[in-house]
C-alpha positions as CSV (number, residue, x, y, z in Angstrom):
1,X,-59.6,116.4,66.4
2,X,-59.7,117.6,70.2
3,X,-55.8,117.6,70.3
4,X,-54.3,120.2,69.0
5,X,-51.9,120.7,66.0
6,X,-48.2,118.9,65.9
7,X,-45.8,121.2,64.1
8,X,-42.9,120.4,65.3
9,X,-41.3,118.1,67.7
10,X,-41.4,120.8,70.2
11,X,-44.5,123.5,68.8
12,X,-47.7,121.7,69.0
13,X,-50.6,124.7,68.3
14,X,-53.1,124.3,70.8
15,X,-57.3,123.4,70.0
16,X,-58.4,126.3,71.2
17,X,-56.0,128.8,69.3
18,X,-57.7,127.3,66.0
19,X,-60.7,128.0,64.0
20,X,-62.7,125.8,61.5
21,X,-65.1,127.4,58.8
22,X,-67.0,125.2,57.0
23,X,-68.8,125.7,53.6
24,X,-70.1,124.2,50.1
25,X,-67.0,122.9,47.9
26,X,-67.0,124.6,44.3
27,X,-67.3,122.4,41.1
28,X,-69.4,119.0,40.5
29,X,-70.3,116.6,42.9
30,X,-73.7,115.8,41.9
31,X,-76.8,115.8,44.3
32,X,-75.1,116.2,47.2
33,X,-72.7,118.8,46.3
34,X,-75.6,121.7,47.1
35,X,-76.1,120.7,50.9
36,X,-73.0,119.4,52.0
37,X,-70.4,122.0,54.0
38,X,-67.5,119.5,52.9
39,X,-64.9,122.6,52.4
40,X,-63.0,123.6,55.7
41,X,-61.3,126.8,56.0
42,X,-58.7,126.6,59.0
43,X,-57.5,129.9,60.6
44,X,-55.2,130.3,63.2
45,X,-53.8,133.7,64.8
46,X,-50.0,133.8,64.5
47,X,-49.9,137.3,65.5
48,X,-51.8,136.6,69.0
49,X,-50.8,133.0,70.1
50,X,-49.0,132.5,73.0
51,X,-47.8,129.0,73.1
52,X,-44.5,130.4,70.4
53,X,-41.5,131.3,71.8
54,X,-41.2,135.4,70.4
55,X,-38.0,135.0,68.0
56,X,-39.9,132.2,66.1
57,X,-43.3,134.4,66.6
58,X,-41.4,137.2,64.2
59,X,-39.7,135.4,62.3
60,X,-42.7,133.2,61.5
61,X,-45.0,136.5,60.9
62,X,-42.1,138.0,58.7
63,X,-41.7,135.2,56.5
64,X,-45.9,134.6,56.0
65,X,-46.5,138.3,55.8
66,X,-48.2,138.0,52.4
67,X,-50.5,135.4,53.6
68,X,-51.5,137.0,56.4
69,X,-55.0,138.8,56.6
70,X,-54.6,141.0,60.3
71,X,-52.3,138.4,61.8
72,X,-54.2,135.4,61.1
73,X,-53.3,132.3,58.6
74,X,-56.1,131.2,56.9
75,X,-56.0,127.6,55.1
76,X,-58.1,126.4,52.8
77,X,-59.4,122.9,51.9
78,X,-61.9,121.4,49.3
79,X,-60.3,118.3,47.5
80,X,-62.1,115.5,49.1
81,X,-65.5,115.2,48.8
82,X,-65.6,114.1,52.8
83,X,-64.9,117.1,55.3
84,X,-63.2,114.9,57.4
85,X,-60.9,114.2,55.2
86,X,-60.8,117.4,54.0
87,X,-60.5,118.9,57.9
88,X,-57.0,116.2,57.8
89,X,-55.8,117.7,54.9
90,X,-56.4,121.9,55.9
91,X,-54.2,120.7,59.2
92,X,-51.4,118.9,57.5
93,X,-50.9,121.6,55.4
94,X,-50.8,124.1,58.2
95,X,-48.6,122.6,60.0
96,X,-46.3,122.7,56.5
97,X,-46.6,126.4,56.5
98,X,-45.8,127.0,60.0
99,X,-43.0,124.5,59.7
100,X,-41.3,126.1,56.9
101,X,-42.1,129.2,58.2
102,X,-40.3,129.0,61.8
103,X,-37.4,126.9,60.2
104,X,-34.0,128.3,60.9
105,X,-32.6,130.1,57.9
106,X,-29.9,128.5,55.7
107,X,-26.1,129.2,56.6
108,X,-24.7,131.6,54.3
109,X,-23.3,130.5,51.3
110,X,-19.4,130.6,51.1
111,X,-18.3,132.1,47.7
112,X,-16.0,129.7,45.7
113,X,-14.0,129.9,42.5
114,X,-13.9,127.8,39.8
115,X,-11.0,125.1,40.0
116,X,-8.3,125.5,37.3
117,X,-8.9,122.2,36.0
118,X,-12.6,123.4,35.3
119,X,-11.5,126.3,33.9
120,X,-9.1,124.6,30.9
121,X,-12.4,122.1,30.2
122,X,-14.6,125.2,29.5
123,X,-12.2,127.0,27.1
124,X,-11.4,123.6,25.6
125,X,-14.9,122.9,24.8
126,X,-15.6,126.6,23.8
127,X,-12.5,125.7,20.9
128,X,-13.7,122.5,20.2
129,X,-17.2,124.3,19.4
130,X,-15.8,127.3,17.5
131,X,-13.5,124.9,15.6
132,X,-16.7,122.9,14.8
133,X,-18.8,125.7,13.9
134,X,-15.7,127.1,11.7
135,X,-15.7,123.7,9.9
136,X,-19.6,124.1,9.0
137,X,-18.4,127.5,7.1
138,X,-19.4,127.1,3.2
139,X,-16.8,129.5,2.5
140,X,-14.3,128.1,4.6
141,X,-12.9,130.7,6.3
């Protein structure tokens, strides 16, 4: 766990630039549940790290903004019972926030119409439906 984080093919966070908390999981676990630190909390400063290009930087601390607690990303972990396994899981699911979070947006959607084809299916369905409906009629109208 020296190495640092793999976002993307080109954004690795470095080792340093990330924190690991480690404390008692909630819920059972039997005896050992009381002693063992097995839940991880990973942190990592988006608003102070250097190794992001500045464009990404914002966009990344725009799109997070309601995660973020003074510029820092916390992650939580605490569904394996092993803290290794639950250290694995608090990165991989960092480096899925930070990935969807310096993502480029979506092009613009272009505005389309209807075809005219799809248009004479709708309103023959829509008499098809009122003729069936009309038929149901106990007074027949």
């Amino acid at each position: 766990m020296d190495d640092g984080l793999r976002v993307t093919d080109r954004w690795t966070v470095p080792a340093a630039e990330l924190r690991e908390r480690f404390s008692r999981s909630s819920g059972p676990g039997g005896q050992g549940v009381n002693t063992t630190d097995s839940r991880v909390e990973l942190s990592f400063d988006l608003a102070g790290t250097t190794g992001l290009p500045p464009a990404l930087r914002e966009r990344a601390l725009e799109r997070l903004a309601g995660r973020l607690v003074d510029g820092v990303l916390t992650i939580a972990a605490s569904e394996h019972r092993a803290q290794l396994a639950n250290r694995e899981a608090a990165r991989e699911r960092l480096a899925a926030v930070l990935r969807d979070a310096v993502a480029p947006p979506p092009p613009p959607r272009r505005p389309t119409r209807p075809s005219r084809g799809a248009k004479e299916r709708r309103l023959a369905d829509k008499k098809r439906q009122s003729q069936r409906k009309r038929d149901r009629r106990a007074d027949g109208d």
